[in-house]
Structures are given as structure tokens and as C-alpha cells.
N, C-alpha and C positions, 0 to 999 in steps of 0.2 A: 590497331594501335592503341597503345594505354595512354590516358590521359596525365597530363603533369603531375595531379592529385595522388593519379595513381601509382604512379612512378615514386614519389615522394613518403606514399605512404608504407611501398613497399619496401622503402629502405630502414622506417622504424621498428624496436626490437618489441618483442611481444607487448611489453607493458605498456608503452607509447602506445602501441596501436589498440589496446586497451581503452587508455585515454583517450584515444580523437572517438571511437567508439562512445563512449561515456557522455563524450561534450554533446556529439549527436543528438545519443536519446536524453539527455537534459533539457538541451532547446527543445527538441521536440513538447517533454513533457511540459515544458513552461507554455510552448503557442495551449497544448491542449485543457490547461491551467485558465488561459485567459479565457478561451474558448466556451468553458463553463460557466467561465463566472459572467461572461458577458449575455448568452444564452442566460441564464437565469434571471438577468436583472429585467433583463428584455423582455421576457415571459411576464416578472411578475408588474412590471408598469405599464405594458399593454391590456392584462388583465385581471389585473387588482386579485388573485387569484392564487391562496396559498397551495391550495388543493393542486392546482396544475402545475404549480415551482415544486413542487414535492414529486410529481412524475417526472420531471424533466431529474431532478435530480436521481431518480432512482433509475428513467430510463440508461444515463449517464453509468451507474454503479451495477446493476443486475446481471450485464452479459460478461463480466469479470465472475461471477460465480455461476452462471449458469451455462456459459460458454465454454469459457477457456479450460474446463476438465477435459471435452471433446475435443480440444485442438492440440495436444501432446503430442499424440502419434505424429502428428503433419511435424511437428518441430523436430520429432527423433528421427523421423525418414528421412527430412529435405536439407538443402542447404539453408541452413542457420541465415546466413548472410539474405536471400533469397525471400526466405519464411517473413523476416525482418522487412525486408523490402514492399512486401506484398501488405503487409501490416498498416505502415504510415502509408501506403498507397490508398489506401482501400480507404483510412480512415479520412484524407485529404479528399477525397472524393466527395464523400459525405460531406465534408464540411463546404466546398463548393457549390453543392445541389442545395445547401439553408443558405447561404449566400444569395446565391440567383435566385431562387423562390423568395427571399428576402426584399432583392430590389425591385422582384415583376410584381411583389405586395399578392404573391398567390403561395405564402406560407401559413397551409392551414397546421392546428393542433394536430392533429393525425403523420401528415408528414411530418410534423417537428421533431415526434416523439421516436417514429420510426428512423430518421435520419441519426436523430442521437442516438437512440440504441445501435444501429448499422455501425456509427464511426470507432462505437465502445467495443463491440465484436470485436472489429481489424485490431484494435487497442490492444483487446485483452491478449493478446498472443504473442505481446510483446514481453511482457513479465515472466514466464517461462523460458520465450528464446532467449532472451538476454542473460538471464541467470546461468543457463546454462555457455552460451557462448562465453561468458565468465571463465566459468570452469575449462575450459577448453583453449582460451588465448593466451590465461592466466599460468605460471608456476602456483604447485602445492602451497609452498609459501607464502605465496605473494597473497592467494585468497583473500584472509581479511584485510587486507591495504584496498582491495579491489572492492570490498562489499560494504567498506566505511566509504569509498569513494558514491558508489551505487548510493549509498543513503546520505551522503551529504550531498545528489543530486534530487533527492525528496525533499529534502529536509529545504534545499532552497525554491524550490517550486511551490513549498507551503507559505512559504516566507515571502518572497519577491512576487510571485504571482498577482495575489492577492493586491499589492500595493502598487502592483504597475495599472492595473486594472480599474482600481479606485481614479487613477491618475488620464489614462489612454480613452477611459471609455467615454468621458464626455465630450473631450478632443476628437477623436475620430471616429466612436461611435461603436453600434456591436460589427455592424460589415467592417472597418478597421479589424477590431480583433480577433473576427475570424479569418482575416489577410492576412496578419500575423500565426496564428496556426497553422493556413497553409504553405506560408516563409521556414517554418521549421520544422514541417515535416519534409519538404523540396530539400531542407541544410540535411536532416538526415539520413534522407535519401543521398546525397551525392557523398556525404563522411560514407557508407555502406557500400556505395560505390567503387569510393576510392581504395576503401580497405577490400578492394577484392583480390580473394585468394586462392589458396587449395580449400576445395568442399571439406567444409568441418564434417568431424565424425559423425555418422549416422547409424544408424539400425540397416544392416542387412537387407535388401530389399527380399518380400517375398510373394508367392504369388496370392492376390485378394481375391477371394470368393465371395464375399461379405460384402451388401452393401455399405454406401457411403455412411450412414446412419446407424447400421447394426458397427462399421468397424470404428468409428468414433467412438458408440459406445463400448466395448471388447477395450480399444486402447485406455477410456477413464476404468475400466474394470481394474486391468493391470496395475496401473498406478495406486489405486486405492488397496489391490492384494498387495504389492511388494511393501505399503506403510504397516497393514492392519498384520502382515507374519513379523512383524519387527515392534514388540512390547516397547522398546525403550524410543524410538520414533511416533508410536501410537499417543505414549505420555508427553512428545513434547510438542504432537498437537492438540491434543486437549489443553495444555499449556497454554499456545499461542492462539487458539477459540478463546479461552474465556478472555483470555488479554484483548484481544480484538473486541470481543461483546463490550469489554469495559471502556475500552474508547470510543468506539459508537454511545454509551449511556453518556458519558461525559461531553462528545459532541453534539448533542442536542440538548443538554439538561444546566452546564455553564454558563450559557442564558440567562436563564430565569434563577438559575442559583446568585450571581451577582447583580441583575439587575433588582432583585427581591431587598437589599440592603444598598446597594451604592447605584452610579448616574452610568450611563453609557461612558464617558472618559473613565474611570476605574474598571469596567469589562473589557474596553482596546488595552490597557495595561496588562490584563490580567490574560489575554492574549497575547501579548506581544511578548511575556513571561513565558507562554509555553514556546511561540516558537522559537524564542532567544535559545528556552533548552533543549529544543531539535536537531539548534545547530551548535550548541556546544558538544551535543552528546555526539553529531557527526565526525565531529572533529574529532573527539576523545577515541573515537572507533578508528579515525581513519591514523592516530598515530600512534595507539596503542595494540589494537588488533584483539583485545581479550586474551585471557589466560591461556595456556596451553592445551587443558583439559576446555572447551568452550561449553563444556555442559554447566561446568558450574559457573561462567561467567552469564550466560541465560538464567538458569535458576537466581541466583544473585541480586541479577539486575531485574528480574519479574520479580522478587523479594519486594526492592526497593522499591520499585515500582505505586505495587500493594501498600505499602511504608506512605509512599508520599501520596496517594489516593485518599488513605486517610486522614494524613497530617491538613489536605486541603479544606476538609468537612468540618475540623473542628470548631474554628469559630466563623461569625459574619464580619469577616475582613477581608480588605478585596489583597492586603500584604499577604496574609493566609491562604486564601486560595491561588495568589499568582506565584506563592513559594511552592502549593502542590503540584500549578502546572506546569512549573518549570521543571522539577522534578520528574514528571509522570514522562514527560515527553524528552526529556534527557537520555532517560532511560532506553526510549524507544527505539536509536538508533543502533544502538551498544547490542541491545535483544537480538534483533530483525538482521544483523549486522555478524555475528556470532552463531544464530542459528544457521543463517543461510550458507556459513561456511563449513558447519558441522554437515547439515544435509550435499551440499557437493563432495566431502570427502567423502562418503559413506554409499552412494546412490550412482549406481554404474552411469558413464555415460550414455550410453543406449538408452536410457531409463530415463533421464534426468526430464524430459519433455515433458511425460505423462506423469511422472512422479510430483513434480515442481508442480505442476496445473492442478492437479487434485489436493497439492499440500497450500496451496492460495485461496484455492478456492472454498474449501473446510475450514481456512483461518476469518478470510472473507465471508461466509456467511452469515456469522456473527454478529455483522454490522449490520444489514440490514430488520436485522428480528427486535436487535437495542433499538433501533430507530422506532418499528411497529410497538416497542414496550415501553420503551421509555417515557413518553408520556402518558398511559393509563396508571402506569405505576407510581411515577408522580404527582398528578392530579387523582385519583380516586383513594390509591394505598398510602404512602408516605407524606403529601403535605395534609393529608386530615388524620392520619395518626400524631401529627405533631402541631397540630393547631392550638393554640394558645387555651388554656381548658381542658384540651383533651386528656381522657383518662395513665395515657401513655407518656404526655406531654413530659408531666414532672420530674417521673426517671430515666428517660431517655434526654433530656433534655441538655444534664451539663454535659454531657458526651458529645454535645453539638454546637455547643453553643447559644442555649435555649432553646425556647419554641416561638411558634409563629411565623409566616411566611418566608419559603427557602428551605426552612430546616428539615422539612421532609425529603427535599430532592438531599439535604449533606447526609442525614440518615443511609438514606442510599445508599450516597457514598462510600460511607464509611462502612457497612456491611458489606460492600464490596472489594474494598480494601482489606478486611478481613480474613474475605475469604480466600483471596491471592493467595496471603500469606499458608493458611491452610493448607491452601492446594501445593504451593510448594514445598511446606514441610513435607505434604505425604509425596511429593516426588523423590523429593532428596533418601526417604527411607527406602524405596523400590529401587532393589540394586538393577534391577533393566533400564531405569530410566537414568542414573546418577552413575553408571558405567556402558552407557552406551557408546563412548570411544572406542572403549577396550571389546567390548563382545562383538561390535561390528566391523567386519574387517572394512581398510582402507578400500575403496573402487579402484581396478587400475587407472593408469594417467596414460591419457592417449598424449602422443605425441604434438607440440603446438603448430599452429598453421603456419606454413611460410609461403612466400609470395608466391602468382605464376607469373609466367611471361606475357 
């Protein structure tokens, strides 16, 4: 017998069942939002210990690019719905086992590390199935309505997370909000539940000779041939690499860039600017959908982007740099939002697993290398070429806003903002990359899933 949920669910039309889809992995993403931020804090007041908040946080971020290449094939074989299931399973699990070792006071470093990386694994396998389950619930149409949606589910997990967390965690602590983590990932297990259907499309099954190891690897091989035979797909992630790099330098380096000139209230400002423009930009994506041609609304919006990367560096003001991150981060959803609709049209379904996972994962690795650079770059290269005196200081200087402390990390900046725009003028002249609509044909459109009994 089907449950009420499921009965319920299966009378909604594809887009609805989109949405309860959506709200799912939103909560979800929000418990796993808290999850971090409480695991961090917890980390770093028990052991005064930047060094080890910086493993937790990479444990956290690693197996999203070093994993999730390997787990496409699982998404293009299985059922979607299933894949998904198995995912916030696996990761609720984990977060139970820090839990318990939590209350028995037998939570050593070693397990901490391993637990966070294990629940990041199940995690990561979420951003591929869903994207493509997207593809598959969704009309051609309707795509960007669907992927503004998707990013105005990021967009408020950056936002509200953070500020429930600041609120929840002294009240009830970090086991509270790893409670709350395991409450929603339990909510989007039963929305997964309920939306049970006919088996989304897969890949043909065929016979494996191959171990588990060798055909993981063989499935990211695939994914990474069908980008690298495709020139105008190859440009638009090297595109979305350096965009990524550039968020990662700007996530670690914002910091010391505002705190170098203004107090901690003018840095939460100049935060609360960018996420304001997270979620304008979600918004702007979820009711505009981008241009027809979505190539040029990416190029455009990584334009802008680069545009306001630099507009943020020019002077020591905390109005100046909270007008660049409103901007930077405006942008982001309208990008990410646009591309992802260009890549569903274009990338057969059978594919989209292994394809999706390799094209995350080469965007995502980005981030962690700005992270490893960003401060030798800033501390050794850019604030001693712009120290107060320095030979460089003087003409490099009004381009920043002076010299002296900060102005090296806006330097940075601003050559990085630069070079955006570079890279996309030469995009825009490579007719692979600026008519990749038209050269690459549409993917058939499988038909959408309708209820079983």
C-alpha cells in the first residue's frame, strides 16, 4: 500500500513534484549547513586550533571533488530517486556516529575527521543526481525556472544557515544541530519517498567485468571524454575554474581585506551585501531564466562579475567593497543558473551522471588550491609589494586606493578582476565557445516520470 504522501504526491504535475523535490534537498542542505558550522565552532573552542578548523573544513569540501567524479556511473545506472536516497542515508548515519561519540566524550580527531569526510562522500552524490533528476522531471522549458529555483535553494542555505546557527547553537548546543541535520535529512528522505515513481531513465545496463574501482574509474574517464571532444563545453569550464578559483581567493582574503581599514560591524555589512546579492541574483534567475542564446547570458554575467571584482579593490571602503560583493555574488546565481541549463540541454541523459560529476568536480577544484594560495600570495607577494615605501607602492598605488596594509590583498583583486574580463573577451572570439548552442545539438528529451501504483 502507498502512503497518503504518496498518493498525494502522485497526483501533482511534473513541476510540483519538482518543488516538493527541491524543498527536500533545501532542508536537507540547510540541517547540513548547520552541521558544519556547529562542528567547526566546536572544533575550534575545544582546541584553540586553527590548524585542525581548517581540516575539518577541508575534510567537509575534499570528497566533493575527489569523490563525486567516481560516482556518475552509479547515478546513470540506478534509480535517481534510490541513488538520492542512499545519499542523505549514508550521510545521516555519519552524522549520528559524531553524535554518539560526542555524548559517550569518545570523539577523538581521527574519527571526527573520518566521520566528516564519510557524511561529505554520501553528500557529494547528491549534486549530480539532482541536477540531472532536474532534467528528467522538468519540461525543456521550464529548465531555467527550475535551476533559478536550485540556486535560490543555495543561495538561502548561505544566508539563513549561518544566522540560525549563530542563534541555535548556544541554546541547544552542537548535538542540537546535529539533531536538526539528522530531522532533514529523515524530511528528505520521506519528500523521496513520496515522490515515488516509474525508474527515471538510466543507462542500459551491461555486463561489468571491471572491478568496482577500475569501473568508477572508466565511468569519470567517460565523463571527462564526452567535455574534452566538445571545444565550446571545454571553454566554458575553464570559464567556470577560474570563477570558482576566484571565489575561493575572495573567501579567505575579505577578512583581512576589511578588517585592515574598518571594525568587525563594517565586515558583517560587507557580508551581508554579498549575501543580499545571492539572493537577488536567485531571484532575478528564477523569474527571468536568462537570454535565449544562455551562452551569452554566462559570458555577460562572468563579464560583470570580473567588472565588480574590481570595482570592490579600488578603494579602502567598507561601501566599496560591500557594492563589489553584492555584485560578485549577484552574478553567481544568474552563471551557475544558465550554465546548468545549457549543460542539460546539450548532454544526453545517459551521460548526465558522469558528465555533471566531472564538470563539478573540475569547477570545484579551484577552491581548494585559492584556499592553499591565497594566503602565501597575500602575505609574502602582494601586501609587501604594496607596503607603504615599497618600490611598487607609488604607481600601483592610486589604482587601489593607496598603499599600506590590505592594499595588497585589493591588488589581488583587482588583477583578478582583470583577468576575467580577458578571459572572456577571448571566449567571446572562439566561435566554439560563443556558438556552442547552435554546434551542439539538443540531447533527446526522455519522457517525464509519472506515478506507479
Amino acid at each position: 500500500m502507498r502512503t497518503s504522501l504518496q498518493r498525494d504526491a502522485a497526483k501533482l504535475q511534473p513541476f510540483s513534484r519538482f518543488v516538493l523535490l527541491w524543498l527536500g534537498q533545501t532542508a536537507s542542505g540547510m540541517g547540513s549547513h548547520l552541521n558544519g558550522f556547529g562542528l567547526g565552532v566546536w572544533t575550534y573552542e575545544h582546541t584553540k586550533s586553527t590548524s585542525l578548523y581548517s581540516l575539518i573544513a577541508l575534510a567537509s569540501f575534499a570528497p566533493g571533488v575527489l569523490v563525486a567524479p567516481l560516482l556518475g556511473g552509479v547515478v546513470d545506472r540506478h534509480d535517481l530517486r534510490k541513488v538520492m536516497m542512499l545519499g542523505h542515508a549514508g550521510g545521516a548515519v555519519c552524522t549520528v556516529l559524531i553524535a554518539l561519540l560526542l555524548q559517550l566524550d569518545r570523539l577523538s580527531v581521527g574519527a571526527l575527521l573520518a566521520l566528516v569526510a564519510g557524511g561529505a562522500a554520501f553528500n557529494s552524490i547528491q549534486l549530480p543526481a539532482f541536477a540531472k533528476a532536474t532534467t528528467v522531471m522538468v519540461a525543456p522549458e521550464q529548465l531555467p525556472r527550475a535551476n533559478g529555483l536550485m540556486q535560490l535553494g543555495l543561495a538561502l542555505g548561505s544566508i539563513v544557515a549561518p544566522l540560525l546557527s549563530g542563534t541555535l547553537l548556544p541554546a541547544i548546543g552542537v548535538t542540537g544541530l546535529l539533531a536538526i541535520d539528522v530531522g532533514t535529512a529523515l524530511l528528505s528522505l520521506g519528500v523521496l519517498q513520496g515522490l515515488r515513481g516509474s525508474a527515471l531513465p538510466r543507462e542500459a545496463a551491461s555486463p561489468v567485468k571491471a572491478s568496482l574501482g577500475r569501473r568508477a574509474l572508466q565511468d569519470a574517464a567517460v565523463g571527462w571524454r564526452f567535455i574534452r571532444e566538445r571545444p565550446g563545453l571545454v571553454g566554458l569550464q575553464v570559464l567556470l575554474t577560474l570563477m570558482s578559483f576566484n571565489l575561493g581567493i575572495i573567501q579567505v582574503l575579505v577578512t583581512p581585506l576589511v578588517m585592515s581599514f574598518a571594525d568587525v560591524r563594517a565586515l558583517g555589512a560587507v557580508m551581508t551585501a554579498g549575501g543580499l546579492g545571492m539572493l537577488a541574483g536567485s531571484l532575478v534567475m528564477l523569474a527571468w531564466g536568462g537570454t535565449r542564446r544562455r551562452v551569452w547570458t554566462v559570458l555577460g554575467f562572468v563579464w560583470l562579475q570580473g567588472l565588480f571584482l574590481g570595482l570592490g579593490a579600488l578603494r579602502a571602503s567598507p561601501w566599496v567593497v560591500g557594492a563589489g560583493a553584492f555584485g560578485v555574488l549577484f552574478t553567481l546565481p544568474v552563471i551557475m543558473g544558465c550554465n546548468q541549463t545549457l549543460w542539460q540541454r546539450k548532454v544526453p541523459t545517459g551521460l548526465q551522471g558522469r558528465v555533471f560529476a566531472v564538470h563539478s568536480a573540475l569547477s570545484g577544484v579551484a577552491i581548494p588550491i585559492a584556499y592553499l594560495l591565497s594566503g602565501p600570495l597575500a602575505d609574502h607577494v602582494f601586501e609587501p609589494l604594496m607596503a607603504a615605501g615599497a618600490p611598487w607602492a607609488s604607481a600601483l598605488g592610486p589604482w587601489v586606493g593607496g598603499a599600506g596594509p590590505g592594499r595588497g590583498i585589493a591588488l589581488l583583486l583587482l588583477l583578478l578582476g582583470l583577468a576575467t574580463l580577458l578571459l572572456v573577451a577571448a571566449c567571446t572570439l572562439l566561435p566554439g565557445i560563443r556558438r556552442v548552442e547552435q554546434v551542439l545539438p539538443d540531447a533527446p528529451t526522455d519522457p517525464l516520470p509519472g506515478p506507479t501504483p
